[in-house]
C-alpha positions, 0 to 999 in steps of 0.5 A: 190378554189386556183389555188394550190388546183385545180391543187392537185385536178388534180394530185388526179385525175390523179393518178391511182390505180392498178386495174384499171390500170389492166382494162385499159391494158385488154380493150387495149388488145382488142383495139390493138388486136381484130376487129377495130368495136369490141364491148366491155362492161366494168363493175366496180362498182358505186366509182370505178372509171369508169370515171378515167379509160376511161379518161385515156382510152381517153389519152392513145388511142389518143397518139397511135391512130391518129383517134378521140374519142367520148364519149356519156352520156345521162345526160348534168350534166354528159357531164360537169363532164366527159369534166372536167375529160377528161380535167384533163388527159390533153384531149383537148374536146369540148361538143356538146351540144343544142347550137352547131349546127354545128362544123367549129372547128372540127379541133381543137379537138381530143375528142368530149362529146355529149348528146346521145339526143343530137348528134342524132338531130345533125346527123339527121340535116346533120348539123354535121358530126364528121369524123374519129372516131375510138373510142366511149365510151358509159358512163352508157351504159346499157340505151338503148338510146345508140342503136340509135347512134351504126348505125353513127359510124360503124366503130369504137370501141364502148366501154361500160361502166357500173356498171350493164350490164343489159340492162334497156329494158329486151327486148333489152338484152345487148350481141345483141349489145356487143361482150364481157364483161369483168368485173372489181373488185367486191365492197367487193374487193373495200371495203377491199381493202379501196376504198370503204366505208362498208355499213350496212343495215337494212331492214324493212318488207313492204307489197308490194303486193298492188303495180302494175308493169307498162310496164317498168318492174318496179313498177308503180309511182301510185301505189308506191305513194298511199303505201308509201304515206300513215301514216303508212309508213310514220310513218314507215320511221319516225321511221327507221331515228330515229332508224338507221340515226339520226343526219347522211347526209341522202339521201332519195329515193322515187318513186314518187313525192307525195311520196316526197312530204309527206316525206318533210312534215313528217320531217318537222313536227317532226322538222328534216333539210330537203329539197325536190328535184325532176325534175321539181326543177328549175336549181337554185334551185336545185344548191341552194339546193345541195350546201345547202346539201354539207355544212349541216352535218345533211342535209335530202334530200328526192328525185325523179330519179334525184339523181341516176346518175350524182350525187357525194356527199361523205359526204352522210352517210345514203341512205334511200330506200323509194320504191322498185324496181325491176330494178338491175341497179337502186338499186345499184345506190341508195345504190352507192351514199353513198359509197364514202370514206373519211378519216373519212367516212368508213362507211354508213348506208342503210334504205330498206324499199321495200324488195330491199336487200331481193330481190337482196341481199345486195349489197356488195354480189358477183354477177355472171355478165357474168351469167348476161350478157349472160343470163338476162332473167333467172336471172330475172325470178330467182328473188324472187317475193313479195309474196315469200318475204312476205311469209317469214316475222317474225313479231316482236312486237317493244320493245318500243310497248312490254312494252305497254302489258307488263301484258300480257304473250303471244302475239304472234300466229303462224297462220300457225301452228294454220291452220294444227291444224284446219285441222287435227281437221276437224274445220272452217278456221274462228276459227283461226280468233276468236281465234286471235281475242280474244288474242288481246282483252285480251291483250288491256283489261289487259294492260289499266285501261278503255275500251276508252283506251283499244280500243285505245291501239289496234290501236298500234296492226294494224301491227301485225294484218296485218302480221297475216291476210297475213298469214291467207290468204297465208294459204287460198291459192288465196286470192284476195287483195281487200278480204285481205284488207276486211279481215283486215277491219273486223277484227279492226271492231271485235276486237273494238266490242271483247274489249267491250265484255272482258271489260265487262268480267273482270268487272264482275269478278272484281264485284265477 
């Protein structure tokens, strides 16, 4: 890049916007005013600026403070990125990385960047000592790695920064380590006010509840692998790009690597430009694969936890959410890598194919974070679990599928109101089976001219047979997984035999 480009890049940089020159006098106010080892959270959403705003923090705090400022982050990418940033605002630094193993030059700097990892082992060692600290500055403070560091620097002003002030660790709440919070703009404010780009989202029912929760809180990679990885989402996936982001930058996530792996190949097969990046991706190849990314305007990316944080790409227009999740934090980092603005971006596109938005609302929906910060664990107790969201799912026959049966009248059955009318009539649940049985082998016996295609047309009904047997079931009250999976089995088992019964039917009347 020409040095003129480089410094106009700077002076973009450099220029702040009011509502973050609004935060930075408030966190001041604090500075100034409260206790010199007060802890304090600032929250602003992921393209708000948050590096900015604590750049300039950095500048302003050295100027009227002869005490030196550190700031940690738990990533090397985003070490550079934050040094770079502070070197725009004219802060003189020096990265502690796992190269520097002791610091003679102290001296010479004001403001140190140091990996959390990183500085702890450095500390330990007694090998590097960083004397008159008066500010810390904690960069994506909600990971809990940052505790370790608070006992080095009693004596400072820790200021946390972060897009979701819910702690990683539901355990380990966020008010056990900050005194206050004070919360920035909200991403529908930053979207009117054109700082944002307006995200439309589309969401597809999945059945989740085969997936299981590991310790962490969140859903299991294995567990995540054998849904997603499986041809009927795959074919689902395939389906919401070409639907909703074809020919659009897409990032895809996923949370596991076989998942990743699957999609790659999918895309590949149907002939789509994809490329497959995960944390075992060599240091050159992923240079050479993001580069590739930047330039290539109808560029897939499918990924594994690498491109959450420390990732910046504003050209991306469609973010494709290939799990679920139930960590807040990392699905506002998803949907938050497409949110940039560019003179002609103001819009991108979110794929959910986990029941994210159902389960956390969109993402432009306000949310009540000093409710969050007080009290994390009622809000995750208040979030609507699976089977909650499940119960709710409408299925709707594809218009592309409806043309199939066009012969037929009626296809769809209400299972919830056909268990009050076995109720009420004092019949068996099972009737409710035959019954739905016998409507679909009609259905593929009246759209098709053979019984070979007839059975072949009832493999395009397996959704609706599953949305229907989930029904049956949540009617049924407990119901195992594994007898619902048994149930669905069964019932492709009976339809086959069904369809040969109605075939045999309809030839006799045709006989008549």
């Amino acid at each position: 890049m020409p040095k003129k480009d480089i410094l106009a890049e700077i002076e973009v940089k450099k220029e702040l916007y009011g509502y973050q020159k609004w935060d930075i006098d408030k966190i001041f106010e604090r500075l100034d005013n409260g206790p010199h080892n007060y802890h304090l959270l600032y929250q602003l959403p992921t393209g708000g600026g948050k590096t900015v705003i604590f750049s300039e923090i950095t500048r302003r705090y050295l100027k009227e403070h002869n005490k030196k400022v550190v700031v940690l982050t738990h990533r090397i990418e985003l070490c550079k990125q934050t040094s770079k940033m502070l070197k725009a605002f004219d802060v003189k630094n020096k990265i502690i990385n796992s190269t520097i193993k002791e610091l003679p030059d102290q001296e010479e700097y004001s403001c140190f960047v140091a990996m959390i990892e990183t500085l702890k082992n450095r500390l330990n060692d007694e090998k590097v000592e960083i004397q008159d600290v008066g500010l810390v500055i904690i960069d994506e403070a909600h990971f809990n790695s940052f505790r370790k560091l608070f006992s080095a620097f009693e004596n400072a002003f820790i200021l946390g920064v972060t897009a979701t002030p819910l702690s990683s660790n539901i355990k380990l709440p966020m008010y056990q380590n900050y005194n206050e919070l004070i919360v920035g703009d909200t991403i529908q404010n930053l979207i009117d006010k054109g700082f944002l780009a307006k995200a439309t989202t589309y969401s597809y029912d999945v059945g989740l509840t085969s997936l299981k929760v590991g310790i962490n809180g969140d859903y299991t990679v294995k567990s995540s692998d054998d849904l997603y990885s499986n041809m009927v989402m795959q074919e689902k996936l395939l389906h919401a790009y070409t639907e909703k982001s074809l020919g659009k930058k897409t990032l895809i996530f996923n949370n596991g690597i076989n998942t990743s792996l699957h999609v790659y190949e999918s895309f590949k097969h149907a002939g789509y430009n994809i490329r497959h990046l995960d944390n075992t991706t060599t240091t050159e190849d992923r240079k050479e694969i993001l580069h590739w990314f930047k330039k290539t305007a109808d560029a897939i990316l499918t990924s594994v936890g690498i491109l959450t944080t420390g990732f910046d790409e504003p050209t991306v227009e469609s973010i494709i959410l290939n799990r679920a999740t139930k960590s807040l934090t990392l699905y506002f980092q998803m949907i938050g890598r497409g949110s940039r603005k560019l003179p002609h971006k103001d819009h991108f596109t979110v794929i959910d194919l986990g029941n994210n938005a159902l389960r956390f609302g969109l993402w432009n929906n306000p949310i009540d974070w000093q409710h969050i910060f007080k009290s994390p664990e009622y809000y995750l107790e208040s979030l609507r679990d699976d089977s909650e969201i499940e119960s709710n799912f409408k299925y709707v026959m594809p218009e592309e599928l409806r043309k199939k049966f066009s012969n037929s009248i009626d296809i769809f059955m209400d299972v919830q109101e056909e268990f009050k009318y076995t109720i009420k009539n004092n019949l068996k649940a099972k009737t409710i089976i035959e019954k739905s049985l016998e409507q679909h082998a009609n259905m593929c016996v009246d759209n098709t001219e053979t019984l070979i295609d007839a059975r072949k047309l009832s493999k395009e009904l397996n959704d609706d047979i599953e949305y229907r047997i989930k029904q049956y079931c949540m009617c049924l009250g407990n119901v195992t997984n594994n007898y619902r999976s048994w149930l669905i089995e069964d019932y492709q088992l009976k339809l086959t035999i069904a369809i040969g019964r109605c075939y045999r039917i309809k030839v006799m009347n045709e006989l008549d």
